[in-house]
N, C-alpha and C positions, 0 to 999 in steps of 0.2 A: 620826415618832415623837417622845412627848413626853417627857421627866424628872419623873416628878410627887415632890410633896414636902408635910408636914406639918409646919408651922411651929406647937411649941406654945410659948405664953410661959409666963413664971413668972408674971408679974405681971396679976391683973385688967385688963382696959382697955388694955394697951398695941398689942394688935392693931387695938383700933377706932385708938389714938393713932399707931402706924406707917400704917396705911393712911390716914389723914386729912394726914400729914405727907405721903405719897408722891402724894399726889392732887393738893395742891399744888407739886408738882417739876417742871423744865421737861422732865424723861427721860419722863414720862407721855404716851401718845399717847392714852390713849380710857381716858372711866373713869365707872362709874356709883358706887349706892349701896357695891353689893356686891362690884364689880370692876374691876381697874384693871391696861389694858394697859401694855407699854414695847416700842420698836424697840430694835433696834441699829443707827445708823444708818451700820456700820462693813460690816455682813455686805450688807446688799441685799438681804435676803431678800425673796420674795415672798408672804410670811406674811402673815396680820392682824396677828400678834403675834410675838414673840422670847419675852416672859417674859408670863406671866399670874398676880396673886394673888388669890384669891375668899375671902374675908370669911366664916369659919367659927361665929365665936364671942368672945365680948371676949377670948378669949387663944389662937384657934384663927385661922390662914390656912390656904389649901392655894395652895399653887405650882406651874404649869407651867409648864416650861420647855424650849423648842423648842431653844435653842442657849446652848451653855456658853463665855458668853465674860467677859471682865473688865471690857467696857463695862457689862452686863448685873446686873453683882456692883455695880459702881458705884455703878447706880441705887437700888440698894437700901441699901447701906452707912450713908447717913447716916440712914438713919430706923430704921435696927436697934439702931446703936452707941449702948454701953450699958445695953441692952434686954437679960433674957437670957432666952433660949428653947433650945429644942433641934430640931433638924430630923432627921425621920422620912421616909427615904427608904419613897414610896407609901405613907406611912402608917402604919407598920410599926411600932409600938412596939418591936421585938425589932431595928432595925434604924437604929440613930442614926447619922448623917453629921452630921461638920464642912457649914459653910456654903461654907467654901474651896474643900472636897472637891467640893461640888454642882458649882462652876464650872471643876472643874480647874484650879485655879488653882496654880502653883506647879510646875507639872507642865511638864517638859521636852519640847517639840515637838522632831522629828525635824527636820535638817537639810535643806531641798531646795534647790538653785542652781538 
């Protein structure tokens, strides 16, 4: 199961400029014109991918994301900050999520010993 997400910017261009910046990061594992994977290389998963962003529009991504972790939010972080956009959980105009919120971040894990 995946997290899908619509990442719109405000600004013209900065979607081609985020994914051009993220293309060159060493968090990038595989990346073409339009798409650009990242691991985590925390979880082991035996995925292709952890996070996927596909290249919508000069102010459009869409985001999948297989697992909400804070390595994951990392990757992404410096090519966002000071970028503003809003994120559409599945697209959703009628359904805006924090970025935080996508990665649960902030969110209290249960105890286990």
């Amino acid at each position: 199961m995946s997290y899908e997400y619509r990442l719109v910017f405000d600004e013209p261009l900065d979607a081609r400029q985020a994914m051009d910046q993220l293309r060159s990061g060493a968090d990038c594992v595989w990346a073409a014109e339009q798409v650009i994977e990242f691991k985590d290389p925390g979880l082991g998963s035996s995925a292709d991918y952890d996070l996927r962003l596909t290249f919508e529009s000069e102010q459009t991504l869409w985001m999948e994301l297989l697992f909400r972790t804070a390595a994951l939010h990392e990757c992404l972080e410096p090519a966002l900050r000071g970028r503003r956009f809003r994120c559409f959980e599945d697209g959703d105009s009628d359904d805006e999520v924090a970025l935080e919120q996508v990665f649960a971040l902030g969110r209290t894990l249960p105890f286990s010993p």
